[in-house]
N, C-alpha and C positions, 0 to 999 in steps of 0.2 A: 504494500500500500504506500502511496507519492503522498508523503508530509511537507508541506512549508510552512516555518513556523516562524513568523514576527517576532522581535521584543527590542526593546529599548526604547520603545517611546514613553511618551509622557511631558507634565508640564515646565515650561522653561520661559526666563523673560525674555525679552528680545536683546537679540547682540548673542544670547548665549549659544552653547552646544549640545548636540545629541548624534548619539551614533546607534543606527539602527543595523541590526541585525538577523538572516534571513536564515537559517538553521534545515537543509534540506535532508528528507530520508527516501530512501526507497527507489531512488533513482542515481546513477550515477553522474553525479552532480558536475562534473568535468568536461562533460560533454552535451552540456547545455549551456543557450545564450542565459542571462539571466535580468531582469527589471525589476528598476523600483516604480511603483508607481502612487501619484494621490490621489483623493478624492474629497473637497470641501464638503461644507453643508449647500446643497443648493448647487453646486457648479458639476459642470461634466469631469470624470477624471480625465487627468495628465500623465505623460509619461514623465519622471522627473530625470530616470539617468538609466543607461542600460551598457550591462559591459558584456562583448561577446567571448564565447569558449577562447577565445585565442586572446583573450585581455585588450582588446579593442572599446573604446568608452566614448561614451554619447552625451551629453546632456540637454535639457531644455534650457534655454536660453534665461530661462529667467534663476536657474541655480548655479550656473557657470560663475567659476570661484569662487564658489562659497560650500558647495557640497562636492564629495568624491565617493564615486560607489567602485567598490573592490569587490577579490572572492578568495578565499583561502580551499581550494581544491582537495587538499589533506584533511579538512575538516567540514567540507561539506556544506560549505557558509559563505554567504554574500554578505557585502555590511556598505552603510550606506551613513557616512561620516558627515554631518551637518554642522557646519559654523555660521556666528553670523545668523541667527534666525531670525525672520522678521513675521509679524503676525499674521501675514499673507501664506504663511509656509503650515499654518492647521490648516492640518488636514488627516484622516486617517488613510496611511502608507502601507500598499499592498507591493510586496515582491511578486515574481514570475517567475518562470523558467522555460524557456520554450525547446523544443527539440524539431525535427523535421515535419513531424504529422500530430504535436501535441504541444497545450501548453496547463502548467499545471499553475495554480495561484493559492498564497495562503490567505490567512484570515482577515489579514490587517494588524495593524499599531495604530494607535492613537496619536497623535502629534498636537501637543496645546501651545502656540506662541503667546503669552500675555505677561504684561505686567499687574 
């Protein structure tokens, strides 16, 4: 059974950091592209940054230098390093992982930006 499992969100002022982390099972995780992605209250989801099997990295324009999404392949885990938050950046963040003919998605994190 294909787990993706969120964690490290939660709430933080703005200016601060969070690093989220995407914790895959059941698939050989090495061999898939992998995304992060958000989704506000009210707004369509975004892709926020996507790194491919071969360490290839993307992001939306609006988190370029401020967030870095990585993958540690030995461990089976994407993580998705956030600085610099701004209150635009809540949102609850789903990872992905896609492979040829499939893409599997966990649950979400929570992402709170406020003071």
């Amino acid at each position: 059974q294909v787990q993706l499992v969120e964690s490290g969100g939660g709430l933080v002022q703005p200016g601060g950091s969070l690093r989220l982390s995407c914790a895959a099972s059941g698939i050989i995780f090495s061999r898939y592209n992998m995304g992060w992605y958000r989704q506000a209250a009210g707004k369509q989801g975004e892709l926020v940054a996507k790194i491919t099997s071969g360490g290839n990295t993307n992001y939306a324009d609006s988190v370029k230098g401020r967030f870095t999404i990585s993958r540690d392949n030995a461990k089976n885990t994407g993580y998705l390093q956030m600085n610099n938050l701004k209150p635009e950046d809540t949102a609850v963040y789903y990872c992905n992982v896609t492979g040829t003919f499939i893409t599997y998605w966990g649950k979400g994190t929570r992402v709170t930006v406020s003071s």
